[in-house]
C-alpha positions in Angstrom: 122.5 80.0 120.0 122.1 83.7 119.7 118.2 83.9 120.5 116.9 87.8 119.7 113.6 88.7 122.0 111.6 91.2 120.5 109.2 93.9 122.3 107.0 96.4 122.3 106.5 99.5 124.4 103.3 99.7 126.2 103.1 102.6 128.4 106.3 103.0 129.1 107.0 99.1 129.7 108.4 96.6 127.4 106.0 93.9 126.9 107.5 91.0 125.2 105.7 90.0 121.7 108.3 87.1 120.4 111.3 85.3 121.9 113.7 83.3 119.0 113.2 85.8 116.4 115.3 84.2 113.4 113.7 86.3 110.5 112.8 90.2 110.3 111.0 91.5 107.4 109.9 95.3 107.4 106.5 96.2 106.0 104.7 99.6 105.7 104.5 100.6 109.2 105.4 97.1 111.0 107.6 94.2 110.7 106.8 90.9 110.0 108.6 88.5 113.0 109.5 85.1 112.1 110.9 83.0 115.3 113.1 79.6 115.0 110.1 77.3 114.9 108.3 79.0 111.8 106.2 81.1 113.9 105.0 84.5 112.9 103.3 87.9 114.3 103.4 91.3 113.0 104.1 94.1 114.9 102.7 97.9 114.2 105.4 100.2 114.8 108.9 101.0 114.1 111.8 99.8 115.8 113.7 101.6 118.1 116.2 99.4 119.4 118.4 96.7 118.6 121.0 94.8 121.1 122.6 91.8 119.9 124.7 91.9 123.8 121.1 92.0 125.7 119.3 89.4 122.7 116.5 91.7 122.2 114.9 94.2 119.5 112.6 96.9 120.6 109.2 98.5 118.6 106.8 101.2 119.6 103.5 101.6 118.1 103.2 104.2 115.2 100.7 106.8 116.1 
């Protein structure tokens, strides 16, 4: 199973928002998350990373 983290930079750290992300949707300014078991959050920012080899997908806040 390829299971995508996703996470947002908080001072410099990545803080981790959402583990099994299955579904991305991008909104104005954020991106609705949707993980394997129908759960959702949305995160203000934009993303800055994606690495399929590390499972994860980066966002910073939008100033």
């Amino acid at each position: 199973m390829c299971d995508i983290n996703a996470y947002i930079l908080k001072h410099g750290e990545e803080v981790k928002v959402m583990e099994n992300v299955d579904v991305v949707r991008s909104e104005a300014n954020a991106f609705q998350l949707q993980n394997i078991f129908g759960e959702e959050t949305l995160v203000q920012g934009r993303m800055v990373a994606f690495n399929n080899s590390e499972k994860k997908m980066v966002f910073e806040p939008v100033a």
